[in-house]
N, C-alpha and C positions, 0 to 999 in steps of 0.2 A: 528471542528477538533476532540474534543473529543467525537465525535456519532462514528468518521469513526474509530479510535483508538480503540474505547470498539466491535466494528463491526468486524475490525481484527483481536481483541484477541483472539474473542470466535471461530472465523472461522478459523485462525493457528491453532484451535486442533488436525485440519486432518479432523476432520469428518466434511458431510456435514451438513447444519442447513436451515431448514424454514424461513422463513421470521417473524412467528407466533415462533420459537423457537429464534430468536434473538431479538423477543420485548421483550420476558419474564424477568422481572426483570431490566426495562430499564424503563426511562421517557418517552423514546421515541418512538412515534405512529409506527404504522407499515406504513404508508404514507410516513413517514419522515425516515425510515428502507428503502423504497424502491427508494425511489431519491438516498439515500447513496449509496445501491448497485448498481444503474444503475450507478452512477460514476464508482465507481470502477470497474465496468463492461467495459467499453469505455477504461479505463487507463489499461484495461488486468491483473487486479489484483484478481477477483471475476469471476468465470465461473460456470453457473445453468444449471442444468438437470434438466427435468419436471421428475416428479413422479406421477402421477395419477394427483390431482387438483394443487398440490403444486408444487411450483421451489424448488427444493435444490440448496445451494448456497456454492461453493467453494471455500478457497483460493487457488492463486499461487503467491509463492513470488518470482519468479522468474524476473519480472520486477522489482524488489526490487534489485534484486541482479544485474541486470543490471546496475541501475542506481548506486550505488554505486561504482562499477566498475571504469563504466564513471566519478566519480565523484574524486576515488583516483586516476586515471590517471589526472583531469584539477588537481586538488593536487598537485602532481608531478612537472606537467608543471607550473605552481606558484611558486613551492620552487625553484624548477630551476632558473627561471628567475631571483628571485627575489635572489638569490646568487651571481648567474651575476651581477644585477646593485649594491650590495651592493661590490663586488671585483673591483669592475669599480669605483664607489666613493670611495674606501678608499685607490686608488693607488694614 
């Protein structure tokens, strides 16, 4: 969890980055850089452009912002109900 986390931060900058620019300064092989992007790749969070030999590699947080979404609306629908059944037991 924390390869995909330090993988996000540097790629929220905007700019796009190498595979070889987000090993730099990391424990982690460029092997194990590139399993992490192709996930996030699949989940619609990471999109790569070839550049001559290299992939540049993009974030979009946009499925982020999705999902959170989705997530204060079931919110919602929890506090609700759960107002319901607590006015419902205390009548």
């Amino acid at each position: 969890m924390r390869h995909f986390q330090g993988i996000i931060a540097r790629l929220s900058s905007g700019e796009p980055h190498s595979i070889a620019q987000l090993t730099v300064g990391s424990r982690v092989t460029r092997q194990a850089i590139t399993k992490h992007l192709r996930v996030l790749q699949k989940a619609g969070m990471v999109h790569s452009a070839r550049t001559g030999r290299e992939s540049l590699f993009r974030f979009d947080a946009e499925p982020l912002r999705e999902m959170h979404q989705y997530l204060d609306s079931l919110s919602r629908q929890w506090d609700h109900a759960l107002a319901q059944l607590r006015a419902f037991v205390e009548e």
